[in-house]
C-alpha angles and dihedrals in degrees: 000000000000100000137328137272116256143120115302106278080061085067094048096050086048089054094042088060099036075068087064118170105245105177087208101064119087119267105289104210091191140346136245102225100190115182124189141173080229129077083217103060091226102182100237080065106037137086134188147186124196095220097209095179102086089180095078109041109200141067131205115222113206140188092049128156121246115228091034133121107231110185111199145184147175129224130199122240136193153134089305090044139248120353126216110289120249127254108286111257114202141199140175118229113233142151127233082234092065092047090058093047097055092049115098114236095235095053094051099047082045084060098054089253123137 
């Protein structure tokens, strides 16, 4: 499994560690972040940003849709080209909003939850 289902900050802490930091891979002087509604990446559904200020490690992807899978992943670049791309990670955007309504009452006021 190449990441876990959740609202969206649980995508981009998934993307934040498919970067990694391996002492052993050449130096990465930015990174292809590529996003998509398909776990193939096929190219009419995917999107992508090529994040180029490696002091700051991490992207927000907006105007997404909530109740949608988004599969992502993150690539390394540098002088030799662009590296194999990491293990998707995926999320469903949600709302808390949308977890309390789908909880029934009585289980709430049984858990203690008001």
């Amino acid at each position: 499994d190449g990441g876990g289902g959740g609202d969206g900050s649980d995508l981009g802490r998934s993307v934040g560690s498919l970067i990694g930091d391996d002492d052993n891979t050449p130096v990465v002087t930015r990174y292809k972040i590529e996003w998509s509604e398909r776990p193939d990446f096929a190219p009419e559904s995917s999107e992508s940003f090529v994040l180029s200020d490696l002091r700051r490690l991490s992207y927000r992807l907006v105007c997404l849709r909530r109740h949608t899978v988004y599969f992502c992943r993150v690539a390394g670049i540098n002088i030799v080209g662009v590296g194999a791309f990491s293990e998707p990670a995926w999320a469903r955007l949600s709302s808390w909003k949308d977890v309390y309504a789908a909880r029934p009452a009585a289980a709430g006021a049984a858990a203690g939850v008001a």
